[in-house]
C-alpha positions in Angstrom: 0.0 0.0 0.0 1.3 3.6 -0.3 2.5 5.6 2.0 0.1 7.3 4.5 1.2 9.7 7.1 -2.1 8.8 9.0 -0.9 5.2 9.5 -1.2 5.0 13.0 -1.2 1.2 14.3 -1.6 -2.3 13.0 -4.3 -3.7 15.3 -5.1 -7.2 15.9 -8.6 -8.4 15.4 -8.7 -10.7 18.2 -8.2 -8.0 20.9 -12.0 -8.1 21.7 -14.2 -5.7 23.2 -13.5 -4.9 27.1 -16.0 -6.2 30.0 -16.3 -2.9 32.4 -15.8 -4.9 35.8 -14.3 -3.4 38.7 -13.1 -5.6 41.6 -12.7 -4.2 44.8 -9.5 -2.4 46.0 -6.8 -5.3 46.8 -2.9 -4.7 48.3 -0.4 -6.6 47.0 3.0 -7.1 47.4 5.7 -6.3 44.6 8.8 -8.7 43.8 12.0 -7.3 42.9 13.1 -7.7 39.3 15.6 -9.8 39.2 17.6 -9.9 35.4 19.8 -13.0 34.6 23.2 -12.1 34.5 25.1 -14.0 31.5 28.5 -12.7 33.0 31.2 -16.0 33.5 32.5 -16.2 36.7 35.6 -13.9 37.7 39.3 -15.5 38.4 40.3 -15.3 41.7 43.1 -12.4 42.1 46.5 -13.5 42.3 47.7 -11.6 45.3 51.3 -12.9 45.1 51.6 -11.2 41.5 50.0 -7.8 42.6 52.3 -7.9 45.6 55.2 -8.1 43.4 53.4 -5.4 41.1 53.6 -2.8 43.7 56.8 -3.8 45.9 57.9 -0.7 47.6 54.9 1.8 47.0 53.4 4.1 49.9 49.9 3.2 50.7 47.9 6.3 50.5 44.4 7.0 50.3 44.0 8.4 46.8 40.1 9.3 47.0 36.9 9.9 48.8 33.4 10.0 47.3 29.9 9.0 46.9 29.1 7.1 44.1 25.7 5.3 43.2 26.4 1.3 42.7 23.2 -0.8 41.7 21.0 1.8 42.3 22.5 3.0 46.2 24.2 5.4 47.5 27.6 4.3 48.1 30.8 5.9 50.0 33.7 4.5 47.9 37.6 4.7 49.2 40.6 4.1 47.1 43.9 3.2 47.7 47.1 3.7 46.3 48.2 -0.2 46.2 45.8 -3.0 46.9 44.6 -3.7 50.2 45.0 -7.2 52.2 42.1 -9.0 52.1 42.4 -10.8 55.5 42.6 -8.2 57.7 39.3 -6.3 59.2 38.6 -3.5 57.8 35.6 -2.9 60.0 38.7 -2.0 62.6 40.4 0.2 60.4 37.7 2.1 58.9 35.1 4.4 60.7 32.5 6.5 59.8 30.6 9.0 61.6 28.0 11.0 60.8 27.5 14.2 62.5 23.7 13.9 63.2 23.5 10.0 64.8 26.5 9.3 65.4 28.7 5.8 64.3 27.5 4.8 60.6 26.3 0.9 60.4 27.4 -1.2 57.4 29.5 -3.8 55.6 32.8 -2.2 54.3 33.3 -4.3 51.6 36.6 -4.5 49.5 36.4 -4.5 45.5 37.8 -7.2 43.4 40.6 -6.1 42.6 41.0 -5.0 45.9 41.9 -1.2 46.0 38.7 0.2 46.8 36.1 -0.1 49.9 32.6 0.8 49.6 29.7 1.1 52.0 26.2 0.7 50.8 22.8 3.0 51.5 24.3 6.4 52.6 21.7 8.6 54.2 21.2 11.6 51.7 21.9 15.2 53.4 24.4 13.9 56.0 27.6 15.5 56.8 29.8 12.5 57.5 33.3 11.9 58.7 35.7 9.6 57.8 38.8 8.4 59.6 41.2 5.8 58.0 43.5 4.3 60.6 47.6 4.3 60.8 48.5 0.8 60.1 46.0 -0.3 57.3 48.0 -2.8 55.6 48.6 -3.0 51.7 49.3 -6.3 49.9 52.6 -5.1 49.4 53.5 -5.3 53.4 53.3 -1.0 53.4 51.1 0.7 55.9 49.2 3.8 56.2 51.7 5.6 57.7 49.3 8.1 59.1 45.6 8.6 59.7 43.5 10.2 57.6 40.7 12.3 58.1 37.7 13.3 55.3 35.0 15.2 55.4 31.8 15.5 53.6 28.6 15.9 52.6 25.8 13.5 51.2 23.2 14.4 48.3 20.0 14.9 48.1 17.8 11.6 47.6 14.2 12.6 46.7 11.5 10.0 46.7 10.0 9.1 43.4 8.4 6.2 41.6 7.4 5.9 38.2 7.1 3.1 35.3 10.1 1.6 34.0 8.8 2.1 30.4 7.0 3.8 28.0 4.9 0.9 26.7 5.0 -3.0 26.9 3.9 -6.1 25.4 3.3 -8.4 28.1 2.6 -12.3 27.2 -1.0 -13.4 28.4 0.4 -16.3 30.0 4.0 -15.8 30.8 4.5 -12.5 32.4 5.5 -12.1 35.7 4.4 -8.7 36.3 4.6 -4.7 35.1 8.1 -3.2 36.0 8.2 0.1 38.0 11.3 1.8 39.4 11.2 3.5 42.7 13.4 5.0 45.2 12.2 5.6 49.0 8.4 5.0 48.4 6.7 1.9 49.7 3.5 2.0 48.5 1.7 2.7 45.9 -2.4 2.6 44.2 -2.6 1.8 40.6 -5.9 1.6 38.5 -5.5 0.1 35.4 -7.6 1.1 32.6 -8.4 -1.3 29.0 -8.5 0.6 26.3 -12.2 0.2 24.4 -10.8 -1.5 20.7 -13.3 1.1 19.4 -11.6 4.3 20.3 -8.1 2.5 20.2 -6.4 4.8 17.1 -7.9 8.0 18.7 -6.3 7.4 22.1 -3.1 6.4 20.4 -2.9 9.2 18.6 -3.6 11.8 22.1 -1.3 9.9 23.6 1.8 9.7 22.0 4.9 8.3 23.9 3.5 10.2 26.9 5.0 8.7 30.5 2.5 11.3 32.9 -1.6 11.5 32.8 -2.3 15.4 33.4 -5.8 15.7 35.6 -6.7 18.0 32.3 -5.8 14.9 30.0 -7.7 12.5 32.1 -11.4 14.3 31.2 -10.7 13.3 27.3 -8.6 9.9 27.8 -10.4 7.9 30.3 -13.9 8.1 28.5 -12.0 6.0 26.1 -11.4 2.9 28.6 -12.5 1.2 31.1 -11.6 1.1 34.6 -11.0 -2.9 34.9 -8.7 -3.0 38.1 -7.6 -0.9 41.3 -5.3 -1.4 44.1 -2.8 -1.1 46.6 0.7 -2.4 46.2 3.6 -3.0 48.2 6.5 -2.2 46.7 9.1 -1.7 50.0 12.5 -1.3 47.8 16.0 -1.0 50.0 16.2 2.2 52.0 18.0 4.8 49.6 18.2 2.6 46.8 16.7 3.1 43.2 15.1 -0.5 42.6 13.4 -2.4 39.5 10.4 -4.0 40.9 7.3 -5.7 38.9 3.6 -5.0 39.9 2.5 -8.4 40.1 -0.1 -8.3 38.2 0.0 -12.1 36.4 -3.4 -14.4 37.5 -5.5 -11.5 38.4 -8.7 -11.8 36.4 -9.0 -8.4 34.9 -5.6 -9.2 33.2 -6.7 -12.5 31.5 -8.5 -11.0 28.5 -6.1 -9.9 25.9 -6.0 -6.2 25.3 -4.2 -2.7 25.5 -4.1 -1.4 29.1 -3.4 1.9 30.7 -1.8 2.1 34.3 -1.9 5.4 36.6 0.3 5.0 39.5 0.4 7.3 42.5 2.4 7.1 45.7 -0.1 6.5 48.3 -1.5 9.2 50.4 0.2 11.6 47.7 -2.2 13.8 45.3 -0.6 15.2 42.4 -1.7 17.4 39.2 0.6 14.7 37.0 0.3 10.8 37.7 3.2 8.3 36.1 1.1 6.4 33.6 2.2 3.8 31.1 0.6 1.9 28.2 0.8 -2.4 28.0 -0.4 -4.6 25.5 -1.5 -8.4 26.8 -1.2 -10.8 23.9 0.1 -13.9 23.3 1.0 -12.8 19.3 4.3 -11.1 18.5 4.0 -8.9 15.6 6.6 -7.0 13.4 6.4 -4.8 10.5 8.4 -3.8 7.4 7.7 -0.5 5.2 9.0 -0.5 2.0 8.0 2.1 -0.5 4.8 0.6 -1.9 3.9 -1.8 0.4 3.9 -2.9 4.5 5.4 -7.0 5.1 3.5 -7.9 8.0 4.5 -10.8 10.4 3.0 -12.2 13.4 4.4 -15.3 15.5 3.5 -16.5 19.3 5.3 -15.0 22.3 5.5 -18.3 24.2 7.1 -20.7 21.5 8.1 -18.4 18.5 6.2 -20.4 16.1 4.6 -18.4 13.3 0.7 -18.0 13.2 -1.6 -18.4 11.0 -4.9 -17.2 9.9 -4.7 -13.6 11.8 -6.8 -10.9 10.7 -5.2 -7.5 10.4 -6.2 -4.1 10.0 -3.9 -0.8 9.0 -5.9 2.0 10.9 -5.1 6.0 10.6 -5.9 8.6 13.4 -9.5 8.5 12.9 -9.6 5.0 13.2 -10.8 4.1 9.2 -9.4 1.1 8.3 -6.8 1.3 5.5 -5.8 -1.8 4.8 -7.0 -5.0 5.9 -6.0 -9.0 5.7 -4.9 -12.5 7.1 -1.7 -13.6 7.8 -0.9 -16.9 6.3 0.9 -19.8 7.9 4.3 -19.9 6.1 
């Protein structure tokens, strides 16, 4: 087909029309994210090479900051030479902070074991930091004398929000909607299907928008139905930015395929802009190729990859007038 700056969406046919039940408000707890790591196990460090590495070198601390690691605030110290590993550094090491006194936490030394790092900083703290004589490097050198640093924490202001723009969630094999949030524990979502009907309009307000304005809600909302409400748990680490998933897999409302609207809110907060987000459910992957004259359409299942068959499509434009309309075959 030609080119069309209307084209809007391709749209599945089997995305049926939306039932308009509400269930009661429930709470539920969210699970952390958790991404498979495909990194191979590190070798273990050969201590007697680095010692030989940095025979006669002064230890010295070279550097004192706060540095974010896996989402936390983090109080990282470097060295000069590496550090020995078998020594406490727990006895060595102190922190203070000017407000509560004595600082709790793991020092912990880095791999290749010239830095130490303590997790979850409180933000706006003046801390200080004493290193004592007699730390001992790998090389058999000492701190010769203690040092003494002062500063100052940053600011950590609570937020939450979705982790994406849009998703395409498998009816049967996801675990749950990802949201990233920093100091907030709990939250209310409603969740909102999108009538098939006024699909391409909605679309077309919306954008790649990642906030629902209360002035955008009078116009949007009419176009979906409120299908879900509740309370959910999410509890991430104190001071850390954490992936969690709304665990939203099982739940009635979210067994009928469809495109879904979530509007999130910290609880007991009420704000003029709400984080929303826009999810497909579907157990059909689809992908599209433009070429000049014409649009190669191809649609497989999530769970499997197998191509499909026999699956109506319809090109739509911002009004919603179908374009262009067909079946997949099964080759």
């Amino acid at each position: 087909m030609p080119k069309n700056g209307l084209l809007l969406a391709l749209v599945l046919s089997l995305l049926s029309a939306c039932d308009s039940s509400t269930p009661g408000p429930a709470e539920v707890t969210a699970t952390q994210a958790t991404p498979v790591s495909s990194e191979a196990a590190k070798p273990a460090v050969d201590r007697k090479a680095l010692a030989e590495r940095y025979a006669g070198r002064e230890l010295t601390v070279v550097d004192v900051s706060e540095v974010q690691l896996e989402g936390a605030s983090t109080l990282s110290v470097s060295f000069s030479v590496p550090l020995d590993p078998e020594q406490k550094l727990a006895e060595r090491l102190h922190l203070v902070d000017s407000k509560d006194g004595k600082v709790d936490g793991a020092w912990e030394l880095t791999d290749n074991l010239m830095e130490v790092r303590l997790r979850h900083l409180e933000p706006q703290r003046k801390l200080v930091l004493t290193v004592d004589a007699g730390l001992l490097g790998l090389n058999g050198k000492s701190l010769a004398a203690e040092q003494v640093t002062r500063l100052e924490t940053r600011d950590l202001q609570a937020s939450v929000g979705f982790a994406s723009r849009g998703s395409l969630l498998p009816t049967r094999l996801a675990e749950g909607l990802p949201v990233i949030a920093l100091n907030v524990d709990k939250v209310n979502v409603e969740f909102f299907r999108i009538k098939p009907e006024s699909l391409p309009a909605f679309l077309n307000r919306w954008g790649r928008s990642s906030n629902l304005d209360n002035w955008e809600a009078r116009s949007l909302l009419p176009m979906a139905d409120l299908v879900y409400g509740g309370r959910f748990d999410l509890n991430p680490a104190r001071n850390t930015r954490e992936t969690l998933l709304l665990p939203i897999a099982g739940l009635e409302p979210f067994k009928q395929p469809g495109v879904y609207l979530a509007v999130m809110r910290e609880a007991g907060s009420y704000n003029y802009s709400q984080p929303a987000t826009l999810f497909t459910l579907s157990d059909i992957g689809l992908s599209a190729r433009r070429y000049q004259n014409r649009i190669d359409v191809f649609t497989q299942a999530l769970a499997g990859g197998d191509a499909l068959g026999d699956v109506r499509l319809e090109i739509l434009n911002g009004e919603g007038q179908v374009l262009a309309e067909g079946k997949t075959d099964s080759a």
